[in-house]
N, C-alpha and C positions, 0 to 999 in steps of 0.2 A: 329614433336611434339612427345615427349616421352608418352606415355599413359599407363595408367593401364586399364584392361578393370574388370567390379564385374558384379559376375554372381546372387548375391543376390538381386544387386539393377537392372540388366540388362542396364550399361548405362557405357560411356569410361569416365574416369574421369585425367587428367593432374597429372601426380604424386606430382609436384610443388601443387597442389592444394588440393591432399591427405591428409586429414585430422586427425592425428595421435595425438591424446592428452592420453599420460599417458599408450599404449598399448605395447604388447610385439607380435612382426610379427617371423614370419618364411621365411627363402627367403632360396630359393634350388641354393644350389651352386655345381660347378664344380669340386673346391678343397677345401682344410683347408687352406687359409688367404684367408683376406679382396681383395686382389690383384685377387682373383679368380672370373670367367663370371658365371654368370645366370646360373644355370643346367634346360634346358625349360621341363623336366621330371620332375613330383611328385612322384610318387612313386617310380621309380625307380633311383633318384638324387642320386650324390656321397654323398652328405654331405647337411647337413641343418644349416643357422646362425640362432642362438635364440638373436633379437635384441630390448634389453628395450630400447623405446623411453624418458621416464622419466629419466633414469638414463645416458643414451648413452652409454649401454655398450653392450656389446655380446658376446656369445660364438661360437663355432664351434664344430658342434658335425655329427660323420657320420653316415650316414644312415643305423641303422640296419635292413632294412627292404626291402633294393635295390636289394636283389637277392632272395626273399620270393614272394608266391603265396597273393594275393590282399596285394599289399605291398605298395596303395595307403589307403586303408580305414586303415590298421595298422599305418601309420604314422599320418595320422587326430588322432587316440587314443593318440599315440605317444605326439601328438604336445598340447592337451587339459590338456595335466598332465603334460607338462610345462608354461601350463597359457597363450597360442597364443590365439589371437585374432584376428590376421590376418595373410594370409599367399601369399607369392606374389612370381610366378614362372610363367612360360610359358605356362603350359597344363597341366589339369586334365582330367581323364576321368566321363560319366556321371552317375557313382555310388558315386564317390568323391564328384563330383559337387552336389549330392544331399544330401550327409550323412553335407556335409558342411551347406551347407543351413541348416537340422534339427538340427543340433549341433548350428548353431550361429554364424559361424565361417566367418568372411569376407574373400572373394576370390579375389587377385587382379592379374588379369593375363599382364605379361610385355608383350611389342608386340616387345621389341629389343633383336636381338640375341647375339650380341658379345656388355655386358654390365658387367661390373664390381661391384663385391658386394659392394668395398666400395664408388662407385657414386650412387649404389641404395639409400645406406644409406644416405648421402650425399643432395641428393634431397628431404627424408624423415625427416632430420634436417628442412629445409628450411621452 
């Protein structure tokens, strides 16, 4: 079973079942295309998709933040001043995991390791 696990709501929820109306998420990638896996790092990922559910579109943008000292709470700034609302990668740590919860920001952590950005999305359609 593919899962998302959110540390705001503390509970696994089926990505099929993710509920995404109208939001713009963050997913930590490996490289620059769609074709690229899961980066299971936050702060320190290659590269981050910025993916409007409304619209179905995304960019690809890399992470200026991946070789900086707390270069997990710099990217939550990062990601609020592109309008994320959610953000779905593998592992934060628990300065992240809290600045997230005060900010609002849903966390959904993937539990699969060799997973492709564009089946994340994929399953995010659905």
């Amino acid at each position: 079973m593919n899962t998302f696990k959110t540390f705001s709501s503390l509970f696994v929820i089926s990505v099929n079942n993710f509920l995404i109306m109208s939001k713009i998420l963050a997913i930590t990638s490996s490289g620059k295309s769609e074709k690229s896996f899961l980066d299971l790092r936050f702060g320190k990922c290659e590269y981050i998709v910025i993916y409007d559910s409304a619209s179905g579109s995304f960019k690809i943008l890399e992470n200026p933040y991946k070789n900086t000292e707390h270069s997990g709470v710099k990217l939550v700034e990062f990601l609020k001043k592109e309008d994320v609302s959610v953000i779905i990668t593998g592992e934060v740590g628990p300065t992240v995991s809290k600045l997230l919860e005060k900010e609002k920001l849903q966390l959904a952590l993937l539990q699969e390791e060799r997973i492709k950005i564009e089946d994340i999305i994929e399953r995010i359609k659905k």
